[in-house]
C-alpha positions, 0 to 999 in steps of 0.5 A: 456140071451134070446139068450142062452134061445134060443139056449138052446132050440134048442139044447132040440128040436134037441135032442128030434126030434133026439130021437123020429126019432130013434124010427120012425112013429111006436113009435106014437100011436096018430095020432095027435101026429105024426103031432105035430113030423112031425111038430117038423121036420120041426122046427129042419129042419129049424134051421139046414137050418140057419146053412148051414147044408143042410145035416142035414136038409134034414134028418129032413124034409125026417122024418117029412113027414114019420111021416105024416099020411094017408089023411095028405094033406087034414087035414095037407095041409099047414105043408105038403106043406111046409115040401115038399118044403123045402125037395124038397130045401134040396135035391138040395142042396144036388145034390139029383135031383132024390129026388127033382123030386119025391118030385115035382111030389107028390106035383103037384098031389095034390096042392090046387090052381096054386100059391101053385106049384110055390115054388117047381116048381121052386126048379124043375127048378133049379134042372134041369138047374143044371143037363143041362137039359136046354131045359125042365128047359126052357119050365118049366119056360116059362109055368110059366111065361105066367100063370103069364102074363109075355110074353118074346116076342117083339122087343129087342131094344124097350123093352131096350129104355123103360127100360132106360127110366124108370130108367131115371127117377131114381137118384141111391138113389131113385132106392135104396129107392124105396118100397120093393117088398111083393106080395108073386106071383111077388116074384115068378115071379122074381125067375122064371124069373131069372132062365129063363134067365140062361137057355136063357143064354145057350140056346138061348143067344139072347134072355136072355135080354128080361128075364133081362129087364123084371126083372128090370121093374118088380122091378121098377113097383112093387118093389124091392127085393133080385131078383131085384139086379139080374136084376140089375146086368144082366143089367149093364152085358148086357150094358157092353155087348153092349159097355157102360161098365161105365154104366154096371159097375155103375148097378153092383154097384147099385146091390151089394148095394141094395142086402147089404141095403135088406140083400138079403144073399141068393142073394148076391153070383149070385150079386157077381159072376156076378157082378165081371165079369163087374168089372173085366173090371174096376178094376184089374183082380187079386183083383176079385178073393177076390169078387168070393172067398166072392160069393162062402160062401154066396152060401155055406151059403145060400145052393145056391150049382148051384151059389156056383159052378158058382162062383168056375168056375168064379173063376178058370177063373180068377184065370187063366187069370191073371197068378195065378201059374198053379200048384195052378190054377190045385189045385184048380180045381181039388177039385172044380170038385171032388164037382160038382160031389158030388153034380151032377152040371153037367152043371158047371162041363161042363163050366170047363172041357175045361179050366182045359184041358187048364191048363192040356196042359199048365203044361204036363205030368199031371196024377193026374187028377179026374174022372168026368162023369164016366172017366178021366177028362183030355179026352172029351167025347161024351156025352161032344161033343152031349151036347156042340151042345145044348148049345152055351155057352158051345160051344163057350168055348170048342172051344176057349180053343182048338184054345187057346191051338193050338196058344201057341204051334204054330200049325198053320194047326190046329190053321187056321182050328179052328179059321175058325170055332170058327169064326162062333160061335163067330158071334153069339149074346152073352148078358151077358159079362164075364171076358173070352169074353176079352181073346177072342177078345184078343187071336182072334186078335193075331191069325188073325194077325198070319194068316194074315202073313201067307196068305196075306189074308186082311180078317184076319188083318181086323179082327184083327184091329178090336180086336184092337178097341175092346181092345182100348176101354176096356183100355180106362176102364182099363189101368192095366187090357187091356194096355199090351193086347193092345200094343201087339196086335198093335205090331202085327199089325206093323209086319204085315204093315212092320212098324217094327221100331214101330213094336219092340216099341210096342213089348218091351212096351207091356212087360213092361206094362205086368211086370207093372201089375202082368201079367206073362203069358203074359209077356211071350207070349210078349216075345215070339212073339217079339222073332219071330218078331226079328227072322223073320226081320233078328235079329237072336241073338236079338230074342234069348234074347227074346225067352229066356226070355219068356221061363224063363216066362213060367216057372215061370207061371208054364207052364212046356210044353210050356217052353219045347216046347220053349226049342226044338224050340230054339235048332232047332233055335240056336243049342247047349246050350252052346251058348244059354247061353252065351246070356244075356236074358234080352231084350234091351227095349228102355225108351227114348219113350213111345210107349203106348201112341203112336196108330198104324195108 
């Protein structure tokens, strides 16, 4: 009964706020009344908030402040405060960066005390971290920190040991029950912590973990909070980083948990999208895109719209590394991009065009595609190529996907040259794991060993021996995820030593274990480079079968252009059709031997 009261309630508040806005501030004679309606917006501004009506909202909280009058801050300073802030949080999630701007700068002007321009700088900041002005977020959220007296300086390496030192001395029940953060100043402080470390993310990876590490020692010396299963889940995806996925794994867990036991909701989609990346090594990539899908609607929920569209990009990333059909996986981002661009989040517009032309270049002859940033989204720009020289991250993920696109279709010129420089860019500190880095390791291994054929050059198979290890250590987390990966990148491996009696075990073993976990697309690239394996050891009928089979692969992937591109390489190969069907397309994989136990020497 009380709850319908109060819904019944509500709806009286918004059908009055609704009626008095019509009129207008002119409508108001009393001055006293016109605070009491500026206060009533802010009310019907705060229900339509917990309804996830953010457009809603921000049109009460833009009317409530036309209804404050002359001198308002200094006989209204509290509801014209927060009447700012919260339209300041409205038109962010509403993509109004123009507006937050205005908003911030109006309060900056006239704010009492330091503590009061923390809300609302740091609706700034987000808004500029989502518009990829990652420089001035950065140096804003740097300010900050230091005014609170926290320094990202000092030695990395001594600020970890003290961190796991700390945490030593907690089982993960007691982590979980320690006190609840309050102190209104330290909350802030871990909002601006975590943006900081966003933006260190894009900018200046190597640094990112001081931002982390101090987030969780913030949590553990003053308490916990939403945040703290930020910090959390930002140290297990350091960890797993570093090498120690069981452990990064295990504070992915402890995050998610904390974030459910507060119900920290307006946290939980970061927990989740972040989260997923680390578990992604553990359990089954195909199973992350329910974890991402569950992110996304908290961020919807919330008005989280930058963490709501980090999780449509992890999962688009997701979506296409575990084989989702490429039709569905083109779908997908096409809608994703047509709303980052309605609600101006340029900077994950940026993180996804270059895996979207990916699957551009894996389907062909694609013109249905969204105009993003003021032209076709299948083309880079300029303004792409200035702001990816800013911003690593992006940088590193532009060039994978040209090198990815270059090993699939066999250019071998272009593929040496990218792979030189993607080389460089790879070498460089990166703190936070993602489900991609694997695919990196993964691709960058194949390719070594290709170029390694090619030249003769031990700096290249080196380096492909060391993807390998890599990747023997991320199966030892994950047979389903990592087991297929592996063997295929030790049978290119014993093409290259000429150990080819091991080479086709390894070979036939790798597309069985690709078949075994749900893996098309790389069932198909199985196939395929075994066919070359056969065709280049003399076995020309026997890479046939292959080749075909990886074809029929790529087409159920969706891959139109690579299977086309197949189909000219196998006439070229073997001449005219009909013989070609005539061959069984089944490859003959020996059982009497398990290779996948079996480690090249």
């Amino acid at each position: 009964a009380s709850l319908s009261i109060e819904e019944e309630c509500d709806g009286i508040l918004f059908i009055a706020v609704n009626q008095l806005n019509l009129g207008g501030p002119a409508i108001v004679q009393d001055p006293s009344q016109s605070f009491t309606v500026a206060g009533m917006n802010l009310r019907a501004g705060k229900k339509a908030m917990e309804m996830s009506d953010f457009k809603t909202a921000s049109s009460y909280m833009n009317h409530g402040i036309s209804f404050l009058r002359e001198h308002h801050w200094g006989e209204h300073y509290d509801l014209s405060l927060e009447l700012f802030e919260l339209a300041a949080k409205c038109a962010l999630s509403n993509g109004d960066h123009k507006r937050v701007s205005l908003l911030f700068e109006q309060v900056l002007g006239v704010a009492h005390s330091f503590e009061d321009k923390l809300e609302i700088t740091y609706t700034y900041v987000r808004s500029l971290l989502t518009s990829s002005c990652l420089g001035e977020a950065l140096t804003k959220g740097l300010y900050v920190l230091n005014e609170l007296g926290i320094v990202l300086s000092g030695d990395l390496d001594a600020l970890l040991v003290e961190t796991k030192s700390m945490l030593a001395e907690h089982s993960d029940e007691q982590l979980l029950s320690l006190p609840v953060m309050t102190d209104r100043t330290k909350l802030m402080a871990m909002k601006f912590l975590s943006r900081t470390q966003t933006c260190l993310l894009h900018t200046n990876p190597k640094s990112q973990p001081k931002a982390t590490l101090h987030m969780v020692q913030y949590s553990l010396r003053h308490g916990m909070s939403g945040l703290s299963s930020v910090g959390f889940v930002l140290y297990g995806s350091f960890l797993a980083c570093l090498g120690d996925i069981p452990a990064g794994y295990r504070y992915v867990k402890i995050a998610i948990r904390l974030a459910e036991k507060l119900n920290a909701r307006s946290n939980m989609c970061e927990v989740l999208a972040l989260g997923s990346q680390v578990m992604g090594y553990v359990e089954p990539l195909q199973s992350m895109n329910d974890v991402i899908v569950r992110s996304h609607e908290y961020g919807l929920a919330v008005g989280s719209i930058s963490n709501a569209m980090l999780s449509r990009v992890m999962n688009i990333v997701c979506a296409f590394w575990s084989g989702k059909q490429l039709s569905l996986v083109k779908s997908t981002v096409d809608d994703t991009l047509r709303l980052m661009a309605s609600h101006s989040t340029l900077v994950w517009i940026l993180q996804t065009l270059p895996l979207y032309r990916t699957v551009l270049a894996m389907i062909g002859n694609v013109d249905d595609v969204p105009i993003i940033l003021g032209s076709r989204s299948d083309i880079e720009t300029e303004k792409e190529r200035k702001m990816s020289e800013t911003n690593l991250h992006l940088l590193k993920i532009v060039h994978f996907n040209k090198l990815y696109v270059g090993f699939m279709f066999r250019r071998y010129d272009d593929v040496k040259q990218l792979a030189v420089a993607y080389d460089a860019i790879a070498s460089l500190p990166f703190s936070s794991i993602l489900i991609s880095h694997c695919m990196h390791v993964f691709y960058g291994g194949l390719i070594n060993f290709w170029i390694a054929r090619k030249t003769m050059d031990v700096i290249w198979f080196d380096r492909g021996e060391k993807a390998i290890e890599k990747m023997r250590s991320y199966a030892d987390c994950s047979s389903w995820n990592f087991q297929n990966k592996l063997l295929l990148l030790q049978a290119e491996q014993c093409f290259y030593l000429e150990d080819f009696e091991s080479a086709k075990r390894f070979y036939d073993a790798a597309i069985l274990s690709a078949q075994e976990h749900k893996f098309v697309h790389e069932e198909a690239l199985a196939c395929e480079l075994a066919g070359h394996f056969m065709l280049e050891s003399g076995e020309g009928r026997s890479s046939l079968s292959y080749f075909l089979l990886a074809q029929k692969k790529y087409r159920e992937w969706g891959a139109y252009a690579k299977e086309e591109s197949m189909n000219t390489y196998i006439k070229e190969q073997f001449g005219n059709s009909k013989l070609t069907s005539k061959i069984n397309i089944s490859p003959s994989i020996p059982t009497e031997q398990d290779p996948r136990k079996r480690r090249a020497s």
